[in-house]
N, C-alpha and C positions, 0 to 999 in steps of 0.2 A: 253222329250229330247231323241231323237233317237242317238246311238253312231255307225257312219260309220266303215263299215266292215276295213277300214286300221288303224282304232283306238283301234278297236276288235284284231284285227293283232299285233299292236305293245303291248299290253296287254299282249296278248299271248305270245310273245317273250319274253318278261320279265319273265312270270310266267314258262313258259320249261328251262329256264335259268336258275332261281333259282331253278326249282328242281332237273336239270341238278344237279348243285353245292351241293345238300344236296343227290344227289345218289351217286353221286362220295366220299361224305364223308362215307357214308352205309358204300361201298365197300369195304374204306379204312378199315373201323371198323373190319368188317368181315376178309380183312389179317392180321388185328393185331392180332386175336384172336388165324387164324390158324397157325400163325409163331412161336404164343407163347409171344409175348410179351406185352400180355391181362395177367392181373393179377390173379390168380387165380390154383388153382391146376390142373383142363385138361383141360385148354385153351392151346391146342397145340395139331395139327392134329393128333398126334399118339398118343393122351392119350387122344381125348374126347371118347365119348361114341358114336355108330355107328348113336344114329338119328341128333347128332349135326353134323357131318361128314358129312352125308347125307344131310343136310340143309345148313350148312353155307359153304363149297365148292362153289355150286352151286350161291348163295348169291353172294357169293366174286367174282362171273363173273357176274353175270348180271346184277350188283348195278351199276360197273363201264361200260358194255357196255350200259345200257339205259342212261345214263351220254352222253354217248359221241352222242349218236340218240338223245338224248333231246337238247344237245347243239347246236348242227347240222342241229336239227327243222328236222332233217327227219323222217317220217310218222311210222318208227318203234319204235322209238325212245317210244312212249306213250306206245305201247304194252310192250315192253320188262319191262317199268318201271311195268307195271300194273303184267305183269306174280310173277316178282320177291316181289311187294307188297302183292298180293295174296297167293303167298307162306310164307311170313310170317304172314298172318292173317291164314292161316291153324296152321302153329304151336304155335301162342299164345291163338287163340280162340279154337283151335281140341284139341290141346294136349299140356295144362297149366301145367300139373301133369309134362312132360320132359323138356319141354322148357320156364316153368315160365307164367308170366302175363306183358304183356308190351302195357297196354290201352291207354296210351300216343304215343305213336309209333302208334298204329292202328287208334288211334285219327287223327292223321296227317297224314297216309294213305287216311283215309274217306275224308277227308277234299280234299287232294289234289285232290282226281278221281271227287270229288263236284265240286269242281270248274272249274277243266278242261271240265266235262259238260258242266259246267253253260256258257262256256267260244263257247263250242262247238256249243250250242243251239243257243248264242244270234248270234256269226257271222252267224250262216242259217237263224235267223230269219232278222238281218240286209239286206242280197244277196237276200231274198225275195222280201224284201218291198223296193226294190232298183229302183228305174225306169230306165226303160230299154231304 
């Protein structure tokens, strides 16, 4: 069974949609932490330590902008997600010793950039074998 490229299409819409909805929650995660009303004793911008400041600022904008390009389905949308993913695979797999271990989280990193290939590959391979 061959799956035509608009069935590839609305798959895909669904699947930037949910991770739309699961960036925008990141992002939210990420303000709660720098406002301070993350539990904990320097969850609050002016009492973490300078590499979480360094990292979750930047987090807390690009979680919610790749959100809104993911929802949007515009073509930046997958990078902006990818940059801000990637930067948290630096900090859990670079540097565990400051910012812990979070394999679950990288888990569902992997998983989503997998699929969005997987997703990427079959619509080219579908638009190939399309007759013209």
């Amino acid at each position: 069974m061959q799956l035509r490229p608009a069935a590839l299409d609305a798959v895909a819409e669904l699947f930037l949609r949910a991770l739309a909805l699961v960036s925008l929650a990141l992002g939210i995660a990420y303000w709660v932490r720098l406002i301070g009303v993350y539990p904990g004793d320097v969850w609050r911008f002016d009492l973490m330590p300078l590499h979480w400041r360094a990292t979750a600022a930047p987090l807390a904008v690009l979680f919610p902008f790749a959100a809104i390009g993911l929802w949007a389905l515009a073509s930046w949308g997958p990078v902006i997600w990818f940059a801000a993913a990637f930067m948290e695979a630096v900090m859990y797999l670079g540097f565990p010793e400051l910012f812990g271990s979070r394999p679950l989280l990288l888990g569902f990193h992997l998983a989503v950039l997998l699929g969005y290939l997987a997703l990427r590959v079959a619509r080219h391979l579908a638009e190939r074998s399309r007759p013209h």
